[in-house]
C-alpha positions in Angstrom: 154.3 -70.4 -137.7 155.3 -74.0 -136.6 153.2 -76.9 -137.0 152.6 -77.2 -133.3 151.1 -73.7 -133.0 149.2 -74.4 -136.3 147.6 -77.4 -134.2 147.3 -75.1 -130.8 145.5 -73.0 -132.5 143.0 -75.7 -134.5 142.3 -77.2 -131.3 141.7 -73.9 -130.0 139.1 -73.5 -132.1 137.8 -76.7 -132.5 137.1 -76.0 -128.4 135.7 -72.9 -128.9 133.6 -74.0 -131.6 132.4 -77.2 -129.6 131.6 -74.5 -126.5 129.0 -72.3 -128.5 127.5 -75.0 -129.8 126.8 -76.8 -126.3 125.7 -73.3 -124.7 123.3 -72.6 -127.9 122.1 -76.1 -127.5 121.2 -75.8 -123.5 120.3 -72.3 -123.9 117.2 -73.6 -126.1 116.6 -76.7 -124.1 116.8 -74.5 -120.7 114.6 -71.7 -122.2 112.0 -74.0 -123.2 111.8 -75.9 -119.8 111.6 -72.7 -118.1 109.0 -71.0 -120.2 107.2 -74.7 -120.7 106.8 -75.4 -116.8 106.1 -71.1 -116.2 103.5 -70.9 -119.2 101.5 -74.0 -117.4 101.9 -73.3 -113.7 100.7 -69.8 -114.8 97.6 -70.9 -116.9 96.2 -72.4 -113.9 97.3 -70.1 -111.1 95.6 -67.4 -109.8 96.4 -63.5 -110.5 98.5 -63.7 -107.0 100.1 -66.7 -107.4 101.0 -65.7 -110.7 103.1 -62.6 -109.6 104.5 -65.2 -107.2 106.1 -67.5 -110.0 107.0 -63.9 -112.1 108.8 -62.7 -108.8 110.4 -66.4 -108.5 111.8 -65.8 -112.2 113.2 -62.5 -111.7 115.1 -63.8 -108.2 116.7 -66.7 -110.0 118.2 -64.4 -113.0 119.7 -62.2 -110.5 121.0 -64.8 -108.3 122.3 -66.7 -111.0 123.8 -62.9 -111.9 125.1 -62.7 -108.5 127.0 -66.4 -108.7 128.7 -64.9 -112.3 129.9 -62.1 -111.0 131.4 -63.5 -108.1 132.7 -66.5 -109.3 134.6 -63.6 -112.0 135.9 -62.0 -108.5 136.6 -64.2 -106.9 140.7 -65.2 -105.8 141.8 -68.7 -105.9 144.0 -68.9 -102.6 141.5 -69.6 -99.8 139.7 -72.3 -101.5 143.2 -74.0 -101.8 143.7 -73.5 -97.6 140.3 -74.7 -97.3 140.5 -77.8 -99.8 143.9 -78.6 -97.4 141.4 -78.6 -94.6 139.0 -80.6 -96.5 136.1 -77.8 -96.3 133.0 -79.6 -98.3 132.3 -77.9 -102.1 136.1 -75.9 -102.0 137.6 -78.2 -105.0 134.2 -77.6 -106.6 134.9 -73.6 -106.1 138.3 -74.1 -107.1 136.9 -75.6 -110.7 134.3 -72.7 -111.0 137.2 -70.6 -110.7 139.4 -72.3 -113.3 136.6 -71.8 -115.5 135.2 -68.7 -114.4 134.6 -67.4 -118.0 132.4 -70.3 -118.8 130.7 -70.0 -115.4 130.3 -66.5 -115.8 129.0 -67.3 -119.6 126.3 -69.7 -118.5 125.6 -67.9 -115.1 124.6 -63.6 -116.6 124.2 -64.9 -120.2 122.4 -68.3 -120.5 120.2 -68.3 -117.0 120.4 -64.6 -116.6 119.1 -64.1 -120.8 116.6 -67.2 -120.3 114.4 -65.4 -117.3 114.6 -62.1 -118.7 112.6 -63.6 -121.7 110.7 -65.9 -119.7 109.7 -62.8 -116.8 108.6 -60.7 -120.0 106.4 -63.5 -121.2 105.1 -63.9 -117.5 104.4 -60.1 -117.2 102.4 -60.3 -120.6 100.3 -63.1 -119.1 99.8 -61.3 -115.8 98.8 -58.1 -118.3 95.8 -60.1 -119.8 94.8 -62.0 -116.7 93.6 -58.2 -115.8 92.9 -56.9 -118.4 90.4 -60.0 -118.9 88.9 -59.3 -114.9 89.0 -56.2 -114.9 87.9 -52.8 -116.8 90.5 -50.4 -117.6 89.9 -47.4 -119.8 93.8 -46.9 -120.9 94.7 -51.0 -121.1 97.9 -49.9 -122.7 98.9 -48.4 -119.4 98.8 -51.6 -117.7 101.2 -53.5 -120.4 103.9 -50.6 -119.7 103.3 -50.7 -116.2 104.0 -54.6 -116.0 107.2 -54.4 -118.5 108.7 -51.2 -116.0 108.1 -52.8 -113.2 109.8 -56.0 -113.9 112.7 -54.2 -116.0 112.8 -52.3 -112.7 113.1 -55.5 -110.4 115.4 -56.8 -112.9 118.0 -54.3 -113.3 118.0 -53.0 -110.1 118.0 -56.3 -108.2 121.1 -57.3 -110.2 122.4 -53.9 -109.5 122.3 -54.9 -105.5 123.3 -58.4 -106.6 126.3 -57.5 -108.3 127.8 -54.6 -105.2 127.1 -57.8 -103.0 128.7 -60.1 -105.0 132.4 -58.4 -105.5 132.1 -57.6 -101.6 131.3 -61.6 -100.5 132.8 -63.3 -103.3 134.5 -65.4 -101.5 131.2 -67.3 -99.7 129.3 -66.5 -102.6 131.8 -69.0 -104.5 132.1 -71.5 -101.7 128.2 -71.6 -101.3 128.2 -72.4 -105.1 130.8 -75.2 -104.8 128.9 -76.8 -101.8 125.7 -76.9 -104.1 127.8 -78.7 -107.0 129.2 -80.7 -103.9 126.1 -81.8 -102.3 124.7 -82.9 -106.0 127.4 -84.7 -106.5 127.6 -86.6 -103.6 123.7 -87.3 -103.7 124.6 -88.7 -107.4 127.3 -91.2 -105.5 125.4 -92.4 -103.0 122.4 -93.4 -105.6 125.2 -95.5 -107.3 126.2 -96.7 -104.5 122.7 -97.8 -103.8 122.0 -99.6 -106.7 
């Protein structure tokens, strides 16, 4: 093995190294954001609005799940015809696709890992919220009712999520890349401003 390869190979890992360590890092910092700002809006909600915020968890796993999978899909070649025609957020889909393991990485395991946790502590709060208002002979039954039903949202809205993203990859990507686009550009024209 030549030096050069020796040095490929260090950097290599050096990356990889560098990677895990910025996804562990955001993956604690995102998790306790999420389950910081879920943990309070739920303490002073009521039992409906609760199930609101729980539902509002699930939905941005599996969309995040959806964004993965399609950006994992997706083909490079028409965001190049639509960056010639200077479509907004196509070089921004063209990047996710460059990356699309990393995307796909932060998108079903980060995000995707972070509400699953976060809906489970949701449902338990939801669980004593009635359990505390109301008198159930079997509480246990209530606990496993909450945990099925939002394993059952969970797994079968990323079921749907992930047929529709393979089959609309393509604006699934380009609706990603006009988000990053329009942050972006609302970053510039704040510098701008000052």
């Amino acid at each position: 093995m030549s030096k050069s390869d020796i040095d490929s190979n260090k950097k290599k890992h050096n990356k990889t190294i560098r990677w895990v360590a910025a996804i562990f890092l955001t993956t604690i910092v995102i998790s306790a954001l999420i389950s910081f700002v879920s943990a309070e809006l739920m303490a002073v909600s009521s039992m409906a609005v609760a199930f609101v915020i729980l539902l509002l968890i699930v939905l941005l796993g599996i969309v995040f799940d959806i964004v993965g999978v399609a950006v994992t899909s997706a083909d490079e070649k028409p965001f190049h015809s639509m960056a010639a025609h200077k479509v907004n957020g196509s070089q921004q889909a063209i990047r996710l696709i460059h990356n699309a393991e990393r995307v796909s990485s932060i998108c079903n395991d980060v995000i995707g890992d972070i509400c699953g946790v976060v809906s489970g502590a949701a449902a338990a709060t939801i669980t004593t919220q009635i359990l505390v208002n109301f008198e159930f002979t079997f509480p246990r039954v209530i606990s496993l009712v909450m945990s099925a039903l939002v394993a059952g949202l969970t797994v079968g809205g990323k079921a749907i999520g992930k047929t529709y993203a393979i089959g609309s990859c393509t604006q699934i990507v380009l609706a990603a890349g006009k988000v990053i686009w329009f942050f972006q550009h609302i970053g510039k024209r704040s510098k701008n401003k000052e």
